[in-house]
C-alpha positions in Angstrom: -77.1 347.5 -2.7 -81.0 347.8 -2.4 -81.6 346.7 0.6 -81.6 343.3 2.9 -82.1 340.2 0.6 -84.9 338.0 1.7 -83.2 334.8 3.5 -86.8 333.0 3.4 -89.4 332.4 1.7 -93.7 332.4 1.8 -96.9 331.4 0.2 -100.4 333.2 0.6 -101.9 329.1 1.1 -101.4 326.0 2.2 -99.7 322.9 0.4 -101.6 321.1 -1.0 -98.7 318.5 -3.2 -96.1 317.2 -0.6 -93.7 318.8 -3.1 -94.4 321.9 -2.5 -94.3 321.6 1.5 -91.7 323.8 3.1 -88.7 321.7 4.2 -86.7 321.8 7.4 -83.9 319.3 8.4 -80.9 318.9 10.6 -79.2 316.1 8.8 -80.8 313.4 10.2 -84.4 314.0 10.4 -86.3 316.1 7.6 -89.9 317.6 7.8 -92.0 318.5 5.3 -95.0 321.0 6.2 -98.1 322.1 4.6 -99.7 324.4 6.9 -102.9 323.5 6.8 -104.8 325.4 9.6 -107.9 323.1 9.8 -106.0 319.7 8.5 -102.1 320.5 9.5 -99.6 317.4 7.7 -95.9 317.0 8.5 -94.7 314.4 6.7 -91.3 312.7 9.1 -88.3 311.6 6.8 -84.8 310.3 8.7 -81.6 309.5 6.4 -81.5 305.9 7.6 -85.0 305.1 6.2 -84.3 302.7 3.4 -86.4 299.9 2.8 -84.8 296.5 3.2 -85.8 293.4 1.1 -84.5 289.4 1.3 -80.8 289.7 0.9 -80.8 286.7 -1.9 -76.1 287.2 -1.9 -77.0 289.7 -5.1 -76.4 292.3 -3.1 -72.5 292.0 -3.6 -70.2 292.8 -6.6 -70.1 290.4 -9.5 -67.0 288.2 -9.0 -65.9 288.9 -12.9 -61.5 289.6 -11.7 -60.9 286.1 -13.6 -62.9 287.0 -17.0 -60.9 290.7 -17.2 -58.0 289.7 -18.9 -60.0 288.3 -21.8 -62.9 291.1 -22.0 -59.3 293.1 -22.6 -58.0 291.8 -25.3 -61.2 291.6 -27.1 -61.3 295.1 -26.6 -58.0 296.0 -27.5 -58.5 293.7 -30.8 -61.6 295.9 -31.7 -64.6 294.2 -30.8 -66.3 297.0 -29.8 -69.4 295.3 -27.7 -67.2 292.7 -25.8 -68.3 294.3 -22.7 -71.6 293.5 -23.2 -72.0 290.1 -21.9 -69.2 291.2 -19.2 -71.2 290.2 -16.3 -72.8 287.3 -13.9 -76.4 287.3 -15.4 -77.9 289.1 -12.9 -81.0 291.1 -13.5 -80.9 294.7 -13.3 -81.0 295.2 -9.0 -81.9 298.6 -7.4 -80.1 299.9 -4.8 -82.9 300.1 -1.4 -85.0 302.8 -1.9 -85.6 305.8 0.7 -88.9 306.5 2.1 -90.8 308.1 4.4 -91.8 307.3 7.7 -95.3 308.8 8.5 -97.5 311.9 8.7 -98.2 313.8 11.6 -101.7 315.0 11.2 -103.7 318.2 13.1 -107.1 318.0 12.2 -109.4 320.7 13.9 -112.8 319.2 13.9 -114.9 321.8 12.7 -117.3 321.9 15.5 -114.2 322.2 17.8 -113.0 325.4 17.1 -113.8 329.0 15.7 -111.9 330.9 13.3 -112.3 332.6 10.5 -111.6 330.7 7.2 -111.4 334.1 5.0 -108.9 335.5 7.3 -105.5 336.5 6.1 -103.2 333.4 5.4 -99.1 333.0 5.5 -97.2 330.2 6.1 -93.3 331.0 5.3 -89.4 329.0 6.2 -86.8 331.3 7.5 -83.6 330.3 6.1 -81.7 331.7 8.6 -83.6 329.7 11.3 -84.5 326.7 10.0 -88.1 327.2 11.2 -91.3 326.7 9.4 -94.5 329.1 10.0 -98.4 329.2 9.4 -100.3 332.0 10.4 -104.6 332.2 10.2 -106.3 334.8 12.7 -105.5 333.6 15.9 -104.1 330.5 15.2 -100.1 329.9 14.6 -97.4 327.0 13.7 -94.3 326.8 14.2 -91.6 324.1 12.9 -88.2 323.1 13.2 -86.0 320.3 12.7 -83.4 321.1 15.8 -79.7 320.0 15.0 -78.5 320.5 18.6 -81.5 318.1 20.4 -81.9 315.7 16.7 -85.6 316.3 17.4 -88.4 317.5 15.2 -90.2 320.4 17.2 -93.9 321.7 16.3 -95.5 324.1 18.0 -99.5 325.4 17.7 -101.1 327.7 19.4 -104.5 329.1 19.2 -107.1 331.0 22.0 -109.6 327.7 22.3 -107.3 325.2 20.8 -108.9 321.6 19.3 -107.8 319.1 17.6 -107.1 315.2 16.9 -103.7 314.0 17.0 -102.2 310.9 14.8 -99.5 309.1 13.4 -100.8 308.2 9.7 -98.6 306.1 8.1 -100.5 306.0 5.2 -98.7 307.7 2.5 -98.5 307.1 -1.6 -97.0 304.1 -2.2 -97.0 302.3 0.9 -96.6 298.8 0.8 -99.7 296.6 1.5 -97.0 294.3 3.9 -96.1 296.9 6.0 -97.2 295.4 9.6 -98.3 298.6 11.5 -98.7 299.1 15.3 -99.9 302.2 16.9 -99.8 303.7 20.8 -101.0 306.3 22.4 -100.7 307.2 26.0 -101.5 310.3 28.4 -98.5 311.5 30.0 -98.5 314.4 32.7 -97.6 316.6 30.1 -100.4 315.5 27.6 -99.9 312.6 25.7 -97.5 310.3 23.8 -98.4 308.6 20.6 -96.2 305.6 18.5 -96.5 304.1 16.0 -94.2 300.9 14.9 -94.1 300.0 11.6 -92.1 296.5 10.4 -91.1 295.8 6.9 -92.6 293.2 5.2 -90.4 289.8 4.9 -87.3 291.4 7.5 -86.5 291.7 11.1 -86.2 295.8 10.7 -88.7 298.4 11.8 -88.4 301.7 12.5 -90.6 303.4 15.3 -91.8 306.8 15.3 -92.5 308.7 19.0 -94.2 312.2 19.3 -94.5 313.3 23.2 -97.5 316.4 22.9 -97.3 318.6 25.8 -100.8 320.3 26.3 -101.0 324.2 28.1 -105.0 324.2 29.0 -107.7 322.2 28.2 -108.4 318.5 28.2 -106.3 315.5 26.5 -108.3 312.2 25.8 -107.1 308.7 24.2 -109.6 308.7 20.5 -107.6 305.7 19.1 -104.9 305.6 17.2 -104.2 308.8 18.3 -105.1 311.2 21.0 -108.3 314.7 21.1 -106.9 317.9 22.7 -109.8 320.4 23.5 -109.9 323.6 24.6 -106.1 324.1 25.2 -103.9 327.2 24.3 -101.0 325.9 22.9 -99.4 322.3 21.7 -95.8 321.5 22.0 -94.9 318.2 19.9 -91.5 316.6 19.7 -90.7 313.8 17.3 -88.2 311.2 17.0 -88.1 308.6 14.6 -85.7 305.7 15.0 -84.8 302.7 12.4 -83.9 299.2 14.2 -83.9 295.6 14.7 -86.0 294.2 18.3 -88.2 296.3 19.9 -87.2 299.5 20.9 -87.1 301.3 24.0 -90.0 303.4 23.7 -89.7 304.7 27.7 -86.2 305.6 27.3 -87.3 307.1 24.4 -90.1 309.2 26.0 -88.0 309.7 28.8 -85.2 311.4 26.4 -88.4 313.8 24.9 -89.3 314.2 28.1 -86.0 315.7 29.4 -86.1 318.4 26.8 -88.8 319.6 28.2 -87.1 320.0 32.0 -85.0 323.0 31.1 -85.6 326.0 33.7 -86.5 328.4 30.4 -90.0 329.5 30.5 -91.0 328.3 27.1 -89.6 325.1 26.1 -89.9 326.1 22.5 -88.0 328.9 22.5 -85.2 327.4 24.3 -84.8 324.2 22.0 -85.2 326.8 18.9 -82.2 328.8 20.4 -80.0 325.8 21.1 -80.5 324.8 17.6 -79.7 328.3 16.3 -76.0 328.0 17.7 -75.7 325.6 14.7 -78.3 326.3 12.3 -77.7 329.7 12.2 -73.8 330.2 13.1 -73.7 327.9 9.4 -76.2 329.2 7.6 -74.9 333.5 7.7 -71.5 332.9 6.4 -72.3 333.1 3.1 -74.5 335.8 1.3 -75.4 336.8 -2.0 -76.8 340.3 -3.0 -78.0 341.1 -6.4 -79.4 344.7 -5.8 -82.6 343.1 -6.5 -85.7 345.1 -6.7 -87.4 345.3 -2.8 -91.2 344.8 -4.5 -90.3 341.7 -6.1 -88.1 340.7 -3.1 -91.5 341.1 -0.9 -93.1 338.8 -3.8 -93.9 335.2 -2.3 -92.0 332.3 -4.2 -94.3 330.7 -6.5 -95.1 334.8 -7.7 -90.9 335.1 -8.3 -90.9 331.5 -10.3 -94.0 332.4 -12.4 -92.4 336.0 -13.3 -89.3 336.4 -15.9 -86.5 335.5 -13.0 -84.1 338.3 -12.5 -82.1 338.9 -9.6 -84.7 338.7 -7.1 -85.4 335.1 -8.2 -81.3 334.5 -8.0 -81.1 335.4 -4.7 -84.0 333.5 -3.3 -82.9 330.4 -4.9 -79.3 330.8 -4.2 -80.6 331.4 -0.3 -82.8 328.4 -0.8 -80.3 326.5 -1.9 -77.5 327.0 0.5 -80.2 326.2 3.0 -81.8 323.1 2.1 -78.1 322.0 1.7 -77.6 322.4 4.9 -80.4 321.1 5.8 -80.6 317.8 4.2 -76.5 317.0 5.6 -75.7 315.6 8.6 -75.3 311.8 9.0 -75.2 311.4 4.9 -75.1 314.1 2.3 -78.3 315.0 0.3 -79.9 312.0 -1.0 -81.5 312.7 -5.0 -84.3 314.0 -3.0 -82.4 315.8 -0.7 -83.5 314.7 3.0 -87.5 314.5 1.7 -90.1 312.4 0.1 -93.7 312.2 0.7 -93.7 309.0 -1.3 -92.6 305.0 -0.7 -92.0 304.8 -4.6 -89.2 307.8 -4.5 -87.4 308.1 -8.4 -84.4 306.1 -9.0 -84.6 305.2 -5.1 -83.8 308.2 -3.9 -80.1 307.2 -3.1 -77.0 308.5 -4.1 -75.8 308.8 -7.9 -72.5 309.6 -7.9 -71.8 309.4 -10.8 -72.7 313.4 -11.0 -75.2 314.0 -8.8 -74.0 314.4 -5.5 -70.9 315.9 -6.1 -72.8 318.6 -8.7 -75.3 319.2 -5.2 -72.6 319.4 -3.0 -70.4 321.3 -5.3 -71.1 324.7 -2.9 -69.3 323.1 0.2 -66.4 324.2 0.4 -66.5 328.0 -1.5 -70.1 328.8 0.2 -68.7 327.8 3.8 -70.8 324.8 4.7 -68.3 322.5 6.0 -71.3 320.4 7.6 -71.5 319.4 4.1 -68.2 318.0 3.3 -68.3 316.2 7.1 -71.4 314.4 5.7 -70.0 313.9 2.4 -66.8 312.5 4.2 -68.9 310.3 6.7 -70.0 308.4 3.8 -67.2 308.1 2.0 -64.9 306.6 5.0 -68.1 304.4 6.0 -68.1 302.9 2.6 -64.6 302.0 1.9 -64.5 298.6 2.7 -66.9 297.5 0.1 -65.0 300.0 -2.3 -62.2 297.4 -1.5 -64.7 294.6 -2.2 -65.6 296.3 -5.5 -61.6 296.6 -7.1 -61.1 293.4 -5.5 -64.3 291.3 -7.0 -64.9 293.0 -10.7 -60.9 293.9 -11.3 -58.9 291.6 -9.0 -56.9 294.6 -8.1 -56.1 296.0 -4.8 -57.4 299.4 -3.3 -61.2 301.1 -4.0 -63.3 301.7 -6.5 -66.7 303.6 -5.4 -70.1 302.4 -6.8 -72.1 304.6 -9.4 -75.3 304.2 -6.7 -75.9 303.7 -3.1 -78.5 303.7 -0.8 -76.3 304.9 2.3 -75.7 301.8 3.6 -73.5 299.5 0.9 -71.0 300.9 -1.1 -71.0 297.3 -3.3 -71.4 297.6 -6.8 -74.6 295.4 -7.4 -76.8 298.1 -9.9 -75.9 297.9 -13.5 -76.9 296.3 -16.6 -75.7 296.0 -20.9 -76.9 300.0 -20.9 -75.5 301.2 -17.9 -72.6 298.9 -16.9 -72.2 301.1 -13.8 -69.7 298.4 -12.5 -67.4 299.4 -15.3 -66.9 303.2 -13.8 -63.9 303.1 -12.4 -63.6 307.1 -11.7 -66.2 307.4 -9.1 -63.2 307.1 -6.0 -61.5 309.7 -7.4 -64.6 312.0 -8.0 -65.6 311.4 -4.5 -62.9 312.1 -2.5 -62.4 315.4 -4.5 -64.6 317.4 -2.7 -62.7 315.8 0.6 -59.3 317.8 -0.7 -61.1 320.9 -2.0 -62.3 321.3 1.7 -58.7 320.4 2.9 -57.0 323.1 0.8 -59.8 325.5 1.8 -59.1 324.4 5.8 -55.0 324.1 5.2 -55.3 320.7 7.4 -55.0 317.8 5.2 -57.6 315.0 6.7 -55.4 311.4 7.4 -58.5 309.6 6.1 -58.5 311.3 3.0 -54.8 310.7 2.2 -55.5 307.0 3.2 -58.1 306.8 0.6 -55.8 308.5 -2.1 -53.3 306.0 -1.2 -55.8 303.1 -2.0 -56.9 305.0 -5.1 -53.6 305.4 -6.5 -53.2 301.3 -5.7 -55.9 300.2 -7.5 -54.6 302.0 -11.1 -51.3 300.6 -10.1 -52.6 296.9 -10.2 -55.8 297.4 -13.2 -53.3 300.3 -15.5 -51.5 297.2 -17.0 -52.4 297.4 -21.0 -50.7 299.6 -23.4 -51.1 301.0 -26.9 -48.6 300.6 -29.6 -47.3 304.2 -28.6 -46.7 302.4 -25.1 -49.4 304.6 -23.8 -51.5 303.1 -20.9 -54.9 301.6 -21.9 -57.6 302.3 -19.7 -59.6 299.3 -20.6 -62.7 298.5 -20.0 -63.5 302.0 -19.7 -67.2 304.0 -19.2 -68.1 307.7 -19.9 -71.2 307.9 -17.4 -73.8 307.6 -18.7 -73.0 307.9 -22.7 -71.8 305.5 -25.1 -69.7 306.1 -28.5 -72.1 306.6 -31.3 -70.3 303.6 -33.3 -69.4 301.2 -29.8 -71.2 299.8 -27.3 -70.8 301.4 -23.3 -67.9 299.8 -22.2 -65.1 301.0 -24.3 -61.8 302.0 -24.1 -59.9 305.3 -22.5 -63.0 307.4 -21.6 -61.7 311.1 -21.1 -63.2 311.3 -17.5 -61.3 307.8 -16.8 -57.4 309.5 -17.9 -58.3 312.8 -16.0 -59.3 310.3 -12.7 -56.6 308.5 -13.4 -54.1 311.4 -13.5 -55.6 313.2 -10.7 -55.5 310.5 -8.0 -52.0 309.3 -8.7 -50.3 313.1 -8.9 -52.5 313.9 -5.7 -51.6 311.0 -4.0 -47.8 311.3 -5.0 -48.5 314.5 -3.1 -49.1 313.2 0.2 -47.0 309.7 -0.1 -43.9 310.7 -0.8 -42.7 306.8 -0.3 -44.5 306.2 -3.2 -44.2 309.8 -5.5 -42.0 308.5 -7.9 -43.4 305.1 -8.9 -47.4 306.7 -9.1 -46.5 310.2 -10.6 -44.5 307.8 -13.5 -47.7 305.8 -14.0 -49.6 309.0 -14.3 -47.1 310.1 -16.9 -47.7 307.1 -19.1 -51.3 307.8 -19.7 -52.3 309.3 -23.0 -53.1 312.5 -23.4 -56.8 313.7 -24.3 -58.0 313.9 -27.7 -59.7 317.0 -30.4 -61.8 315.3 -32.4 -62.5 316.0 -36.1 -65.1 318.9 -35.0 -62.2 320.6 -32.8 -64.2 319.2 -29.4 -62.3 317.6 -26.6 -63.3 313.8 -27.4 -65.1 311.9 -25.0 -63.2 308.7 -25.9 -59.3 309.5 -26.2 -59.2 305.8 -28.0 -58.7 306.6 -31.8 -62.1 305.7 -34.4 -65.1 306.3 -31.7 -67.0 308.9 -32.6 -68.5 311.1 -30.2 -72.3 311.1 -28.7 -73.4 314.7 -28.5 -76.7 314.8 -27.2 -76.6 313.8 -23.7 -77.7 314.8 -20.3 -74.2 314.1 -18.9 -71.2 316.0 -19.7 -68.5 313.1 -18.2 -65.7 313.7 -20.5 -65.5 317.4 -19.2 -64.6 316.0 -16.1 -60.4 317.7 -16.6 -62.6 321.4 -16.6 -64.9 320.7 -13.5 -64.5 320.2 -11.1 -60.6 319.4 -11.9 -58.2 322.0 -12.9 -56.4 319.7 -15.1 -58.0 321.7 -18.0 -57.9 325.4 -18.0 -57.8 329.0 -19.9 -54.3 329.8 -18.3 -52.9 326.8 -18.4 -53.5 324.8 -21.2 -55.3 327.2 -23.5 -55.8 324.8 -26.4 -57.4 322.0 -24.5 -59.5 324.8 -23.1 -60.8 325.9 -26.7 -61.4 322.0 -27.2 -63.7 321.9 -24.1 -65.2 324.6 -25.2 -66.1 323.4 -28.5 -67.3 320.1 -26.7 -69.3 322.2 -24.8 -70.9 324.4 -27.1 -71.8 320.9 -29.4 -73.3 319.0 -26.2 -77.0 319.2 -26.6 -79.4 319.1 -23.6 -80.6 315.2 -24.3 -83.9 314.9 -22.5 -83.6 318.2 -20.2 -82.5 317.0 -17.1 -81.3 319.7 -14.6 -78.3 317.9 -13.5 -77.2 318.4 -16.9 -77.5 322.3 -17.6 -76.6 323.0 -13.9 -73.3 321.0 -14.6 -73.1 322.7 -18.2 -73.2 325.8 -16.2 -70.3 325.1 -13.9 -67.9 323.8 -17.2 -68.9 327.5 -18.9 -67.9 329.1 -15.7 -64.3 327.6 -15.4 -64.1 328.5 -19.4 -64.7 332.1 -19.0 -68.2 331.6 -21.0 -70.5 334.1 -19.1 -72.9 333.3 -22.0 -72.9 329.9 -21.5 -73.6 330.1 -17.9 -76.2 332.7 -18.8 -78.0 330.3 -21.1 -77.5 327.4 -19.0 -79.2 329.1 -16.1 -81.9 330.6 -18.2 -82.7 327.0 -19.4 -83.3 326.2 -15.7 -84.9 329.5 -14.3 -87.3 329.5 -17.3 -88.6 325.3 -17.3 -90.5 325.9 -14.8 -88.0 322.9 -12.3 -88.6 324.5 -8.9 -91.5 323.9 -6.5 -93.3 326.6 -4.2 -91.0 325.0 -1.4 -88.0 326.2 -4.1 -86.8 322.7 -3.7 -86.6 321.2 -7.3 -87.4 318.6 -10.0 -85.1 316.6 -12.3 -87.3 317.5 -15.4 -89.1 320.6 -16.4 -92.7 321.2 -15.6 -91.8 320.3 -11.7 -91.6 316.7 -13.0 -89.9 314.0 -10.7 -88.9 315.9 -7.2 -85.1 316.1 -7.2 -82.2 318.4 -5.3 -79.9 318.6 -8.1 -81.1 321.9 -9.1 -81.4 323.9 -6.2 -78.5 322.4 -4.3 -76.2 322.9 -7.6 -77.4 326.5 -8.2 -75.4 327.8 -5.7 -72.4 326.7 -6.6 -72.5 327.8 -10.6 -73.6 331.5 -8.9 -70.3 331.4 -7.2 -68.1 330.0 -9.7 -68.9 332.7 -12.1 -68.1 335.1 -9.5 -65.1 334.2 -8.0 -62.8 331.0 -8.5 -59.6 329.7 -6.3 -56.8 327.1 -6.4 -53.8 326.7 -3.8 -52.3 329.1 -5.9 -54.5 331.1 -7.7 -57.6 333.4 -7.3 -60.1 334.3 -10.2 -62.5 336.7 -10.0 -65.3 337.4 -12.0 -64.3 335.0 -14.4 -68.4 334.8 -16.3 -70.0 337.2 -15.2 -73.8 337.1 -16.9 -75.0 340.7 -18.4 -78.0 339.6 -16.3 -76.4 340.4 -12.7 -75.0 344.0 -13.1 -74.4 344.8 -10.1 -74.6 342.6 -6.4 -71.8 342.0 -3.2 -71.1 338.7 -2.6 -69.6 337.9 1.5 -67.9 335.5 3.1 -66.8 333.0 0.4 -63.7 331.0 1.6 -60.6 330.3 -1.2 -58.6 327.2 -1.1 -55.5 329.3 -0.3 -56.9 329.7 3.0 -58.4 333.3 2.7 -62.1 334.3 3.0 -63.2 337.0 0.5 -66.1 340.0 0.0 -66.7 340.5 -3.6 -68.5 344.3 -4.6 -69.2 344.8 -8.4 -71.2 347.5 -9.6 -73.0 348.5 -12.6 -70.3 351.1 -13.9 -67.9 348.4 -14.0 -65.7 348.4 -11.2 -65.1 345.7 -8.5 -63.6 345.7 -5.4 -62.9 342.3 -3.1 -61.3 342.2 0.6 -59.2 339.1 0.7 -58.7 337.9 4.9 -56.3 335.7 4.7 -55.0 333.1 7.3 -52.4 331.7 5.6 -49.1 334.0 4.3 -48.1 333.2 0.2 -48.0 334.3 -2.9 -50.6 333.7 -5.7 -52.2 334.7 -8.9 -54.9 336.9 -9.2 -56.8 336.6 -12.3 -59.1 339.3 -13.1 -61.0 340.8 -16.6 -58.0 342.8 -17.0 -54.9 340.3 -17.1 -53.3 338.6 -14.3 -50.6 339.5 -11.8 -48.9 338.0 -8.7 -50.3 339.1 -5.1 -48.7 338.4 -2.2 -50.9 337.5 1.2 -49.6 337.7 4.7 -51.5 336.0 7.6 -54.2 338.4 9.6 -53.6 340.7 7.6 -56.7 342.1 5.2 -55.8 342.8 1.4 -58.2 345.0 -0.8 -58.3 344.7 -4.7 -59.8 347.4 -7.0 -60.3 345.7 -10.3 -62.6 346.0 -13.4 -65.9 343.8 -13.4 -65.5 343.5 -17.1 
């Protein structure tokens, strides 16, 4: 290899958008950072922020179990838009959007201080540390988001140090009702500013403290906030905290406070190094080496994006990616946005569509080593399941869950849909949630009680709703949705979507798996499903039910569901559904160029063996100009609508072409682009229970070290054919192969 890859990245200015702020995050709370020596912004975000409105009782699912029966049969009889008026007459209702709390502001007055304005300028984010810089002459920030303390830290220092200090909750889109409070204090160690802000027409608030501990010079009160002059260095820890009441704002200070009462000589650098036990502990299990060149790898990001990519670009964003991931996961997964907005009026709410998007972000988790991840993913999930309960119970009258399409964190009810997305109609969403949850098990080898609970309810609900047949005495899934496509000679809700059977199947078998009272009677349902469909065109249909023509041009690729991120549908296994998906595949057009949808086109040519088709897919990405200078990304080219999908997914398709793994199996370098000749890829874990180093080199030859902790036998799949391999625990296995 050439060299250390760059686990950061830096800009020659300031920010000057929100979106292209660094980020940092633990989780919880998220930061955004311009670096701005003479007007510094960091804008606060916290997972919980979501702004509440006047519950009207909409805010439940539509009680529509009594009206099933009948939407069925009209269904089944062929009236292909009888799920159109399947629904209580409820306006179309977002789910609460996220925001963002406020922006701490560092404005040196101009008079205040001296410095040199055409001096060299930097401001960078260290992957591996979590931790934000700005550098001008003499004057230096530092940033963090700390996952041991759950505090934001900021620290400036400078040789004659002024500035004024504020909480500015003024950001775009705030509402005009937002009652506001601000406070502002001197404390022994400086000062401590808050500022309250209650929603309009609810009983919440949240309340954002920031204790500023001065070294030298003078702190006065300047209303809202609080003038430092003259000091050397600024130390300013911020909490932000949703609630109902007042809060406790001394108990609050006094927490701040205590951080501060270590015996280390600089506070700063003792709060960064607890933080590093878990930031960076996380963060270096994974890396990715493309022998990139070192003068592009010195090359700051916005210089990378604007060249021709390459595998300097790969490995930044692949770094990037794994990072903000991590980032952004703690009390919830990443939000559309991640953990960060700089705007009230956040696209599509900034929630959770999971329909693909969170699972496509969080696809990484498990092969890229970020359990964090899946704990976050998992917190969600097991939060939400009573209202998934609510959900089979209200629209189907069935027992057991059915997830939601959208959420804003807090309700997993089904309340947003409409006649063109009948989101309530989805009824694969607990299935594609909970699969991440047993990827992470496999990769572990410690099955998760909750998880297997949640099967169990899975497999419940498609005992209760799976009661129509065909005249083959097939199963009907009926009504049925393909997110977020329709049949181009039906309306939405239709009949036997493939992503519905391959749910269907998967939750059953998989729960027959860990309920062995109940294996025979749900691994018999799961038999009496159809089987997929090739359409005319030799494509795996995305309707299985016979007469609905397929919809190729669109963003989501729903019917490939069997491919990725199931195994139900592979090149080994079922060769000729394979060539069908890969006909579907190769006819699916890009619709209206979201990057959710060439990301997951990316993944699908990966589990095919297409190497081309990942190549193209990630060329389409890498060259429409979707990332920011912060390398976080946008849901539409020309960095339009700030999204995660892209550089949270990224990872993952980089190391699915690479290397691949089942319980039983182990494929490596299944799709490999020409554009990646050579690289070493470390410390991806298998769900056989190994972790694996992968070398491939330009000449052709590969070599991976398999560490495995579990003793069995599997299959090792390779360029060149595949043959059995036997592990044994602790002890290390290396594999000389043929990169192509």
């Amino acid at each position: 290899m050439s060299g250390t890859p760059v686990h950061g990245t830096w800009e020659p200015e300031p920010a000057a958008r929100w979106e292209d702020a660094f980020l940092s995050g633990n989780g919880h709370h998220g930061a955004l950072v311009f670096g701005d020596p003479d007007a510094d912004r960091v804008i606060v975000t916290h997972h919980t922020l979501v702004r509440p409105d006047r519950d009207d009782g909409r805010r439940r699912p539509p009680a529509l179990a009594a009206a099933l029966p009948a939407l069925q049969d009209r269904l089944l009889a062929g009236d292909t838009a009888a799920a159109e008026d399947f629904t209580d007459g409820r306006p179309l209702q977002w789910v609460r959007p996220f925001h963002p709390a406020f922006q701490l502001r560092l404005n040196r007055p101009p008079e205040g201080d001296t410095h040199d304005a055409r001096a060299p300028y930097r401001r960078a984010v260290d992957f591996t540390t979590g931790e934000t810089t700005a550098t001008r002459a003499g004057w230096t920030s530092r940033v963090f988001v700390s996952r041991a303390d759950d505090v934001i830290v900021q620290h400036v220092t400078a040789p004659h140090l002024t500035l004024d200090l504020s909480l500015d909750p003024r950001l775009p889109g705030t509402p005009a009702g937002l009652r506001i409070g601000h406070g502002a204090v001197l404390t022994p160690e400086g000062a401590q500013l808050t500022l309250r802000a209650r929603y309009p027409g609810s009983d919440l608030a949240y309340t954002g403290v920031t204790l500023a501990a001065v070294t030298g010079g003078t702190v006065k009160l300047v209303p809202p906030g609080v003038l430092v002059e003259g000091a050397t260095e600024v130390l300013l820890l911020t909490r932000v905290h949703r609630h109902t009441g007042e809060l406790d704002t001394v108990a609050e200070s006094r927490a701040l406070r205590d951080l501060l009462a270590a015996p280390h000589p600089d506070p700063y650098d003792d709060l960064l190094a607890r933080h590093l036990a878990r930031h960076r502990t996380a963060y270096d299990r994974v890396t990715l080496d493309l022998a990139a060149d070192p003068a592009e790898r010195a090359l700051p990001g916005s210089a990378l994006l604007a060249g021709a990519g390459g595998p300097a670009l790969l490995e930044r964003l692949f770094a990037a990616g794994r990072y903000h991931l991590l980032s952004a996961s703690g009390l919830l997964p990443p939000r559309l946005t991640g953990l960060w907005t700089g705007d009230w009026n956040t696209a599509w709410s900034g929630a959770f569509t999971t329909n693909a998007n969170l699972n496509l972000q969080t696809a990484s988790a498990a092969a890229a080593a970020l359990p964090e991840v899946t704990e976050a993913h998992a917190a969600l999930v097991h939060r939400q399941l009573p209202d998934w309960r609510d959900n089979a119970r209200e629209i189907f009258g069935a027992r057991g869950a059915v997830a939601p399409s959208h959420t804003d964190g807090e309700s997993g009810h089904t309340y947003h849909f409409s006649r063109e997305y009948p989101l309530h109609l989805w009824t694969a969403g607990a299935d594609w949630l909970l699969k991440p949850l047993l990827d992470h098990d496999e990769t572990h080898g410690t099955p998760d009680p909750r998880t297997t609970a949640a099967l169990a309810e899975v497999a419940l609900f498609y005992e209760d709703f799976l009661q129509r047949t065909d005249d083959d005495g097939h199963l009907v899934v009926v009504p049925s949705y393909s997110p977020e496509n329709r049949p181009g000679n039906a309306s939405w809700g239709t009949l036997n979507a493939a992503m519905d059977l391959s749910a269907a199947r998967h939750a059953l078998r998989t729960a027959a798996d860990h309920h062995p009272e109940h294996a025979e009677r749900w691994r018999a349902l799961a038999e009496r499903l159809p089987a997929h469909r090739v359409n005319a065109d030799g494509a795996l249909a995305e309707w299985a039910w016979p007469g609905l023509a397929d919809t190729y041009d669109h963003r989501h690729l729903s019917h490939l569901y069997g491919v990725w991120p199931l195994e139900e549908i592979n090149p080994y296994d079922t060769p000729d559904l394979a060539e069908a998906a890969r006909r579907a595949l190769a006819l699916r057009g890009a619709e209206n160029d979201s990057a959710h949808g060439h990301l997951h086109h990316a993944l699908v040519a990966a589990r095919l063996r297409d190497g081309a088709g990942v190549a193209h897919a990630l060329d389409r990405v890498l060259g429409g100009d979707y990332f920011h200078a912060s390398l976080m990304s946008a849901h539409y080219p020309h960095r339009d609508v700030y999204n995660a999908d892209a550089a949270h997914a990224l990872p993952a398709v980089l190391v699915e072409m690479l290397v691949q793994s089942t319980p039983g199996r182990l494929v490596l370098l299944p799709a490999l682009p020409a554009s990646c000749p050579q690289g070493e890829l470390r410390g991806v874990r298998t769900r056989f229970g190994a972790s694996l180093d992968l070398t491939w080199t330009a000449d052709g030859r590969a070599s991976a070290r398999l560490r495995p902790e579990r003793t069995h036998r599997i299959e090792l799949r390779t360029p060149s054919g595949a043959e059995p391999l036997d592990l044994a625990a602790g002890e290390d296995r290396v594999i000389s192969v043929k990169a192509r």
